[in-house]
TORRO-344542 format. One record per residue (C-alpha): x negated, y, z negated. Coordinates in steps of 0.02 Angstrom, whole numbers, plus 50000, padded with zeros to 5 digits. Layout:
XYZ...
END
This chain:
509025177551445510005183651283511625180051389510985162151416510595160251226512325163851189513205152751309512025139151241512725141351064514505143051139514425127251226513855118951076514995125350958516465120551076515535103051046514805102150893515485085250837514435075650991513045088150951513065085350752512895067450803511675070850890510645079850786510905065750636510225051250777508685060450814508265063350623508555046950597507495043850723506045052650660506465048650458505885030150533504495038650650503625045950513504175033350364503215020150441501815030150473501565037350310501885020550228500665012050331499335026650307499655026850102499745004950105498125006150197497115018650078497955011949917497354993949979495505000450045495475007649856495954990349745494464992149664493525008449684491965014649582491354997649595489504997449680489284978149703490204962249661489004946949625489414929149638488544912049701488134912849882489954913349968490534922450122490864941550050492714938250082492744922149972491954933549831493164946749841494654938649862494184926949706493554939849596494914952349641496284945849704496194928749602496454921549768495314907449889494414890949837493574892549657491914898849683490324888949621489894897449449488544906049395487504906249243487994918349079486104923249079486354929749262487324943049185486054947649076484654949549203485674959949310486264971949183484464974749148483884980749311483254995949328484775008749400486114996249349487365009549249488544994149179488894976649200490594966149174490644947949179492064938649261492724920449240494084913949345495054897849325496374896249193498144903049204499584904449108501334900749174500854903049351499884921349342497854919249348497054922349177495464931349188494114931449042493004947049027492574959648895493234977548845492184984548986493184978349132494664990849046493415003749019492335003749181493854996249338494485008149438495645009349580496285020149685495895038749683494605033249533496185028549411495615019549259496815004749159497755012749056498855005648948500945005948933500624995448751499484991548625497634990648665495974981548734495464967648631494984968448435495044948248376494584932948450496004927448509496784943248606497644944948786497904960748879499534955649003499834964349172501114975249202502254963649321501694948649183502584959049050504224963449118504484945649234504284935649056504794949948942503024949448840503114960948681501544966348593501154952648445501914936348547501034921848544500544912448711499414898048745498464898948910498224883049017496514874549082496454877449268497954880649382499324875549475500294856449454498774850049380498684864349236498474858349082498804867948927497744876148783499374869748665498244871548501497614888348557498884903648499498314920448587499274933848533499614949448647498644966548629498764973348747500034978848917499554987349062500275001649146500754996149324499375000349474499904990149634498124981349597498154961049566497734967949412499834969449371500024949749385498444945049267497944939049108496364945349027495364935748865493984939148811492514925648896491764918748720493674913248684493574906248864491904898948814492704891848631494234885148705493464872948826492464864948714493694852248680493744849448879492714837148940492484832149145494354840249138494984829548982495484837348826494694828148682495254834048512493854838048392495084844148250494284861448261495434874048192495554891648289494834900248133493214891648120493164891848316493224910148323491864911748200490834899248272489484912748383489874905448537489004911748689489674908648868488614897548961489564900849139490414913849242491084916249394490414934749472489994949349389490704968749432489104980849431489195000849423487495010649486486825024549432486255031449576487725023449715486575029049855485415014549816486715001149825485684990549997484384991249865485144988049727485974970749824484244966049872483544965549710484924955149630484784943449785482914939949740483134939249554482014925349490482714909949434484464913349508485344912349651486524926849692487354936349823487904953849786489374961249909489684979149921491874979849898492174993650008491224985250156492264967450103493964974150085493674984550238493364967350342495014959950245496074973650298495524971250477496164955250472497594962550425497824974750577499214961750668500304971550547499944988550556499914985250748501864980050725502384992850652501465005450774502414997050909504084998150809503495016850781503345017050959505235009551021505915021650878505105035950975505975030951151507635024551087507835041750993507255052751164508595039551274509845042951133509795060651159509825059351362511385046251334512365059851223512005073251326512435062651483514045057151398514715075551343514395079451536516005078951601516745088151459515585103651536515915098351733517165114151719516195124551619514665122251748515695126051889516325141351809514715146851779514085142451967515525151252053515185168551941513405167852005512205157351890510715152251965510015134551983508675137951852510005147351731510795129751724509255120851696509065132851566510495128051469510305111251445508365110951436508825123451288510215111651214508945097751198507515110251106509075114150976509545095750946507795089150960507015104750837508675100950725508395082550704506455084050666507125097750527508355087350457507555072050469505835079750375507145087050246507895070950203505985060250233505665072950075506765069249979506475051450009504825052549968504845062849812506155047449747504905034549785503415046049717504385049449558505525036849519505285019849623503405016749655502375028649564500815020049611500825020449779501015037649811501555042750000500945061750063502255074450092501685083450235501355077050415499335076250463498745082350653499465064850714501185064450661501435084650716500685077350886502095064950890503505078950839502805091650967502975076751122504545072651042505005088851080504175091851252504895075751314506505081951259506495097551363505895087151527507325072951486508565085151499508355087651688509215070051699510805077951650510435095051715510245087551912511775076351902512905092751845511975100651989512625089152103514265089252071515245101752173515955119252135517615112152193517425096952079517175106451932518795117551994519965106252048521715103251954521865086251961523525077351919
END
């Protein structure tokens, strides 16, 4: 068996360019193998956890998808709003921890601006349980304060101080707050949430600011912002509100007590449950690149068989040689089953080596937020070990056909 080990190595050394190649295509191989994997695993969980610490989101009635993807993701039809005293009643229910008010609607130069209060930036979470945090300035202090996403920031090169003006509603038919300055607090440190392309204001300056806006017509009532901001306006509408529990265990009760609140009419959808039934709509996607997963897997097992089958009549002689000084059938079988464990076990090596280092660049340097794990789960050492079993059987292909070919073949001077 030693003897066998060493002509192994021999042969390979007396080819190591074809089998360096080799060992580079399979680690490609599996770099791409377990990429996707890992990518699609960390995309999934860093999606599932957009908003996490979050009990219940409440709206008007809407399908729980139309809630979440207007209330999170700023996305969908506007939903029908709800009363400001709505708010009220639910933060007073027994076992409600914290409230937040949200109003959707306005924008400001294409990203969705989103009035609130401070505890939105004190209670959100995402993610592992991440809070906002901050890369400038701070939450909101005066009347007239923004707190600008991340991707807001650094696409229009916002500086803490500048003055904006937000517009009424969105898209071609925005029209904008032009007597309105709101100066910037506050930026955001980057999360991979829709929170990075937002604008946040406080609601009673949402409230204050449309009172010059009737039936979607600005009428100028020579107001100035001063007197506006000192005004005690209250918000009369929002669109959903964000609730935190204090016991989370209760949240089916929880829901069916804001449902039946009297005098409104409110749905309350649990997020995880919601964003899991988004992602699965979703799944066409994460299905692809299983399937590309999949072809990477078989064109890096028939790019081994093809090498091996292509460096096979540089060894005709050396087979032969072996053959006519007695080596069995199953001593050459041997050989090149044990050639494919060493290029197979190399790539996976080298290709884990350089996945690492991969990795740690995008953990570290190019996407800190969405953080991709560094060692393989039960799954992807699954795939590795029938990468390497189906390596091992692949190599009779090549091990039969220099079987076949004769002793005199293999020996014959030929001119």
């Amino acid at each position: 068996m030693r003897i066998l080990w060493l002509l192994t190595f021999k042969s390979i050394y007396n080819r190591r360019t074809a089998f360096i190649l080799s060992i580079i295509s399979i680690a490609i191989s599996v770099v791409l193998l377990l990429g996707i994997d890992r990518i699609t695993k960390a995309s999934k969980e860093h999606f599932l956890n957009t908003i996490n610490r979050t009990d219940l989101i409440v709206a008007a009635p809407n399908g729980s998808l139309d809630i979440l993807l207007n209330l999170i993701f700023h996305m969908s039809d506007p939903l029908k709003e709800v009363d400001y005293s709505a708010y009220e009643s639910v933060s007073k229910l027994e076992g409600v921890k914290w409230a937040v008010p949200l109003s959707v609607g306005d924008s400001f130069k294409s990203y969705d601006a989103v009035s609130t209060t401070n505890g939105y930036f004190q209670y959100y979470r995402y993610s592992t349980s991440k809070r906002l945090e901050f890369a400038q300035g701070g939450d909101f202090k005066k009347f007239f304060d923004v707190v600008v996403g991340s991707d807001v920031a650094k696409t229009l090169k916002l500086q803490i101080g500048e003055t904006i003006h937000l517009s009424h509603s969105s898209g071609p038919d925005a029209h904008a707050h032009a007597n309105r300055d709101f100066h910037i607090c506050g930026i955001l440190k980057p999360t991979g949430t829709p929170n990075d392309e937002s604008v946040f204001f406080q609601l009673k300056a949402d409230e204050a600011i449309h009172i010059e806006w009737q039936s979607g017509h600005f009428v100028d009532m020579h107001i100035s912002s001063d007197k506006l901001a000192h005004m005690g306006i209250v918000p009369k509408h929002i669109s959903g509100i964000l609730v935190g529990l204090k016991n989370r265990s209760d949240v089916l009760g929880a829901a069916e007590k804001i449902e039946h609140l009297k005098g409104h009419n409110l749905k309350a959808v649990i997020p995880a449950k919601a964003l899991s039934k988004l992602y699965k709509l979703m799944k066409n996607m994460q299905d692809i690149l299983t399937v590309i997963s999949g072809m990477v897997f078989i064109a890096a097992i028939f790019g081994m068989i093809s090498t091996m089958l292509a460096t096979l009549n540089d060894r005709r002689r050396e087979i032969a040689i072996l053959r006519s000084l007695g080596a069995t059938v199953k001593s050459i079988f041997f050989l090149f089953a044990m050639e494919a464990f060493i290029i197979v076990t190399g790539g996976i090596i080298l290709g884990n080596i350089v996945l690492g280092m991969l990795i740690f660049a995008n953990n570290t340097f190019l996407n800190k937020v969405l953080q991709i794990g560094y060692l393989p789960d039960i799954y992807e050492s699954s795939l590795l070990l029938v990468m390497i079993i189906a390596a091992i059987i692949v190599s009779v292909i090549p091990a039969i056909k220099s079987y076949k070919n004769s002793l005199q073949d293999g020996l014959m001077v030929k001119i």
